[in-house]
C-alpha positions in Angstrom: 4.8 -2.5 9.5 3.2 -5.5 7.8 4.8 -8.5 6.1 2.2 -9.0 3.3 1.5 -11.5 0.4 0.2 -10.3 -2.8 -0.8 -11.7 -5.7 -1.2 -10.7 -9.3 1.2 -8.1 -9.4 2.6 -8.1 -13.1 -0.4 -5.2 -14.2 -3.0 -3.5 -13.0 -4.4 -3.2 -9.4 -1.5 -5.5 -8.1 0.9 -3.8 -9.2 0.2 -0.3 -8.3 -1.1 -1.6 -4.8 2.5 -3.4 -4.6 4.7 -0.2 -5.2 1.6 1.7 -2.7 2.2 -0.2 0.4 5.9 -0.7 -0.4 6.3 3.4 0.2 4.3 3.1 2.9 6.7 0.9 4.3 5.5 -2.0 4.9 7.2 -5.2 3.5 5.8 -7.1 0.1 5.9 -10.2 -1.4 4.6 -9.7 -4.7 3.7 -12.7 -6.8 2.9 -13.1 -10.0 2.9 -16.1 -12.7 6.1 -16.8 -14.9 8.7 -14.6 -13.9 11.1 -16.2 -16.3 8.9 -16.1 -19.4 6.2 -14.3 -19.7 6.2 -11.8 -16.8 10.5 -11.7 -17.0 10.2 -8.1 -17.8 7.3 -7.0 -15.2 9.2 -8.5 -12.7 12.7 -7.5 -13.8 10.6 -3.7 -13.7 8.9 -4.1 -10.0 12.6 -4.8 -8.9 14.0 -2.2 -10.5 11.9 0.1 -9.4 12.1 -1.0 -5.5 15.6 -0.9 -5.3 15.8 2.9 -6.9 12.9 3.4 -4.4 14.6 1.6 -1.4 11.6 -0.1 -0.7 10.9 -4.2 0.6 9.3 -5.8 -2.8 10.3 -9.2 -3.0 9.4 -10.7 -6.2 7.9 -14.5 -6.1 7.0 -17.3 -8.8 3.2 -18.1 -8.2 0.5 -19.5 -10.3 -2.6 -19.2 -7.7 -4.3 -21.8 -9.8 -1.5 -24.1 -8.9 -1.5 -26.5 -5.7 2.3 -27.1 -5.5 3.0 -23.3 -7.0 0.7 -22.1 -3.6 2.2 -24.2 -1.3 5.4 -24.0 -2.5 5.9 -19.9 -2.9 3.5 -19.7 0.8 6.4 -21.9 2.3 9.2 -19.9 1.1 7.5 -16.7 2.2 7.0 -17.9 5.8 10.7 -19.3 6.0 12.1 -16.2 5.0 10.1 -14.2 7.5 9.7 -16.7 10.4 6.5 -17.8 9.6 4.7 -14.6 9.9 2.2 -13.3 6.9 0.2 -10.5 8.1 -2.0 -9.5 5.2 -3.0 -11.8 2.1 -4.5 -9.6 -0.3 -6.2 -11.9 -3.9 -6.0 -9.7 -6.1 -5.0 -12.0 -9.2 -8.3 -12.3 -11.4 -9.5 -12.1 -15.1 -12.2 -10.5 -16.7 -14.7 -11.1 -19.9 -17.0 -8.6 -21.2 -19.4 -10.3 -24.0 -22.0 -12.9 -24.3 -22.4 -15.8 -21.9 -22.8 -18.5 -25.0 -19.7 -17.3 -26.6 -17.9 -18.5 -24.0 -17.0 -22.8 -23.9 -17.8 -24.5 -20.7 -13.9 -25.2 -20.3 -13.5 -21.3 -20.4 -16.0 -20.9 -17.9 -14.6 -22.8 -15.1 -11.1 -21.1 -16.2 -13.2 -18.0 -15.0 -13.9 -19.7 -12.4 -10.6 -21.1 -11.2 -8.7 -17.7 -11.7 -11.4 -15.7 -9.9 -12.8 -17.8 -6.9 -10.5 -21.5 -6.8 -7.9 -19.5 -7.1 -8.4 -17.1 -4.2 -10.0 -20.3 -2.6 -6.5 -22.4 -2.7 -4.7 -18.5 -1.4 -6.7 -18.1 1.9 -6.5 -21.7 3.0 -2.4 -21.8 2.1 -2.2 -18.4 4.3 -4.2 -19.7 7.5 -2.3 -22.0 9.2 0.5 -19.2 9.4 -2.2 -16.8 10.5 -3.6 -19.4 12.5 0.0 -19.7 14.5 0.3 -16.0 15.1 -3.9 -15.4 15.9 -3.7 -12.5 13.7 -4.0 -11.4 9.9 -6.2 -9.6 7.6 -7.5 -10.9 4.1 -8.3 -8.9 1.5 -10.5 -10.3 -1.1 -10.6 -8.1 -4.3 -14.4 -8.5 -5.4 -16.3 -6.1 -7.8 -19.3 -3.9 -8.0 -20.6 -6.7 -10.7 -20.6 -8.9 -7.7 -24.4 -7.5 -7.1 -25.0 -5.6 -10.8 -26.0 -8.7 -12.9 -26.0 -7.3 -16.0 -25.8 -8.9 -19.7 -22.2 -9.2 -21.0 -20.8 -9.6 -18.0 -22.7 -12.3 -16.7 -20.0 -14.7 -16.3 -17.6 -12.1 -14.4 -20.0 -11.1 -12.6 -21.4 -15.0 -11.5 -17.6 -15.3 -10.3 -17.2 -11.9 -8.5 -20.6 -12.6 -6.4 -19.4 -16.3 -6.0 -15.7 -15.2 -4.2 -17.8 -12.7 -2.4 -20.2 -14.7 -1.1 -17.2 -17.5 0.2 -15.3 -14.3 1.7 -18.5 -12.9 3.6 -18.6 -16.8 5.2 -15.0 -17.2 6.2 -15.6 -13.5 8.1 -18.4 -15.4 9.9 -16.2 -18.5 10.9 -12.8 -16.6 11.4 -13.8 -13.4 13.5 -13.4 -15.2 16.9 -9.7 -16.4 15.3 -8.1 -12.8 15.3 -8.3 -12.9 11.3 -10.3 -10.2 9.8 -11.8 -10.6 6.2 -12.2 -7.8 4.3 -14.0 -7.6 1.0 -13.2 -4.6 -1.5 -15.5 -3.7 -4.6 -14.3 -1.4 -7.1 -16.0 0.2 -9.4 -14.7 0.4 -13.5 -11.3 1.4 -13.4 -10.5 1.9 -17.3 -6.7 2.6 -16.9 -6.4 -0.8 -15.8 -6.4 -3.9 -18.3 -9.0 -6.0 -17.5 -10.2 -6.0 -21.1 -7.1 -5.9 -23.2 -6.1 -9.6 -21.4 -9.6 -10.9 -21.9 -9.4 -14.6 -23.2 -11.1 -14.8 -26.6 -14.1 -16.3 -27.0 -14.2 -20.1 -28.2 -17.1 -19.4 -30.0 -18.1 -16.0 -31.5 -20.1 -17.4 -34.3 -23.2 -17.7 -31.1 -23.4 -13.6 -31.7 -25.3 -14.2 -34.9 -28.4 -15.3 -33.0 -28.8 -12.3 -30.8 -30.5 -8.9 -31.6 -28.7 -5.5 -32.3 -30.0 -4.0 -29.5 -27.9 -6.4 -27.5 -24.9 -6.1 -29.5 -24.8 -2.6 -29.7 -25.3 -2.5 -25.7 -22.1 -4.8 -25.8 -19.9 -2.4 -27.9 -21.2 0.2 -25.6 -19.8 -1.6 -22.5 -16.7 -2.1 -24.0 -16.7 1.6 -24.7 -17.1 2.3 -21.4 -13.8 0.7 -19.9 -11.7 2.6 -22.9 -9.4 5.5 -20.8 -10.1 9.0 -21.1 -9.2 12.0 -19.2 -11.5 11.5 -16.5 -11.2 7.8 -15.9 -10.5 7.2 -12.4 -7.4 6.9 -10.8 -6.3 2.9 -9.6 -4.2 3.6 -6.8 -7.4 4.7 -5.1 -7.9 0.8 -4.7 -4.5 0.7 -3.1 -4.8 3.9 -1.0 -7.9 1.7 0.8 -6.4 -1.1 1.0 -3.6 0.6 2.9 -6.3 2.3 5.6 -7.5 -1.9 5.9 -4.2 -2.3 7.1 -3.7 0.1 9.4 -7.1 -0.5 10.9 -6.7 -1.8 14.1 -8.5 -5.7 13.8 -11.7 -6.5 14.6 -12.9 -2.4 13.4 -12.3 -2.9 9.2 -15.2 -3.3 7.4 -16.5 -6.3 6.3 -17.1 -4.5 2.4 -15.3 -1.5 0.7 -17.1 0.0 -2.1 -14.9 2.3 -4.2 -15.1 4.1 -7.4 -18.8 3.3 -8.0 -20.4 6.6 -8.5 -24.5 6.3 -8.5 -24.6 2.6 -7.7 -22.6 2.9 -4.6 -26.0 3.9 -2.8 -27.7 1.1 -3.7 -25.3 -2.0 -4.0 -24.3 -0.4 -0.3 -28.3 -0.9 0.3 -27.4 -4.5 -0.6 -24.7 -5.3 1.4 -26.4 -4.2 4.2 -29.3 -6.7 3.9 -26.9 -9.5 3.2 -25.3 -9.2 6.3 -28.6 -8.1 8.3 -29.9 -11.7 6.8 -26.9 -13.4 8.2 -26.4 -11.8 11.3 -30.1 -12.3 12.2 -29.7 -16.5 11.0 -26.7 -17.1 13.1 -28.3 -15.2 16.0 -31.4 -17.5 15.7 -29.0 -20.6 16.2 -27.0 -19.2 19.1 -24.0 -17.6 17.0 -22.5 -14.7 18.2 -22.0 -12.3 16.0 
């Protein structure tokens, strides 16, 4: 079984990917921000819950947008299991559904820090352990909008395609290393709460200059991630990220589309010419691939 690192495990995909693997036996550190404050009663719950379970869920303080929170919690994960950390999987991220100029330039590169420096400052704390061992396996949680550039989503999307784009070039440069990458896009998942934590907008009053078709499409996007009875279920995320896992290394696949119904054809069309591209550049030059 696998000693694995998670993070963003207070809601959503972390946490139900947390509880997942912990039945499955494997043993999980799951991190999430402000376990004293904010998050006391998520993580007082995620305890709860894996001791009545009699499962390994060890919860630990981590803000991934944090030098000294990284290094810190990476440390006292590695002491605790003699410097062995199988699987990172980023999963921390935020989301923002609504028009790119409502959005300050400081809340942009928030976006930004949560959902690529973030994950960024995660892989490079987790390597030198890997490095050590010559093994691991990191999981990138990306999204569907990472190639569906659509209006409203425009700054999600930007940071989904960026953290993809950086994961798809540390598989390149770490394949010979024993350390598989592993790149996961989900599709909406409306049980989740990417909207309902959404920052705010610094400035709203930038709607007034945009048509109704446009704001009508936005409402109707919104609309779209509001539950109903035949939402899709999350732990499907979890349930393939557990198959990742036990794929032997060297066979996972670089991407892992789920839950994306009539776009999985072609955004799979896509990811197939983005690695053709590559593979065919780094041949060119002499790279094996």
């Amino acid at each position: 079984m696998s000693i694995i690192l998670l993070t963003g495990t207070s809601s959503g995909f972390g946490l139900i990917t947390a509880k997942h693997l912990a039945k499955q036996g494997h043993s999980v550190f799951a991190t999430m921000r402000d376990i004293q404050t904010r998050n006391l009663n998520a993580a007082a719950e995620l305890t709860d819950w894996a001791k009545q379970e009699k499962v390994k869920i060890d919860i630990v303080e981590l803000d991934a947008t944090d030098d000294n929170s990284v290094k810190l919690a990476v440390e006292s994960i590695a002491e605790k299991t003699g410097g062995i950390i199988d699987v990172l999987i980023n999963n921390a991220g935020t989301g923002f559904i609504g028009l790119n100029e409502t959005l300050s330039a400081s809340q942009v590169n928030q976006i930004f820090q949560i959902n690529v420096i973030a994950a960024d400052r995660m892989i490079k704390a987790v390597l030198p352990w890997m490095h050590k061992n010559k093994s691991g396996l990191i999981v990138t949680i990306s999204s569907i909008a990472a190639r569906q550039y659509i209006p409203v989503m425009g700054v999600y999307a930007a940071s989904k395609a960026a953290i993809d784009a950086l994961s798809v070039s540390y598989h390149y440069e770490l394949k010979s290393s024993g350390i598989d990458i592993a790149i996961m896009q989900p599709g909406a998942y409306q049980t989740t709460d990417i909207v309902s934590k959404q920052m705010r907008p610094a400035n709203p009053s930038a709607a007034k200059y945009y048509s109704e078709d446009m704001k009508g499409y936005e409402k109707q996007v919104f609309q779209y991630f509001e539950p109903t009875e035949d939402s899709r279920d999350p732990k499907e995320i979890a349930e393939c990220i557990a198959d990742l896992i036990e794929t032997p290394q060297g066979k996972r696949k670089l991407w892992t589309l789920v839950g994306a119904g009539p776009l999985e054809e072609p955004v799979g069309q896509i990811n197939t010419a983005i690695k053709g591209l590559t593979d065919t550049v780094l041949n060119a030059r002499g790279v094996k691939v």
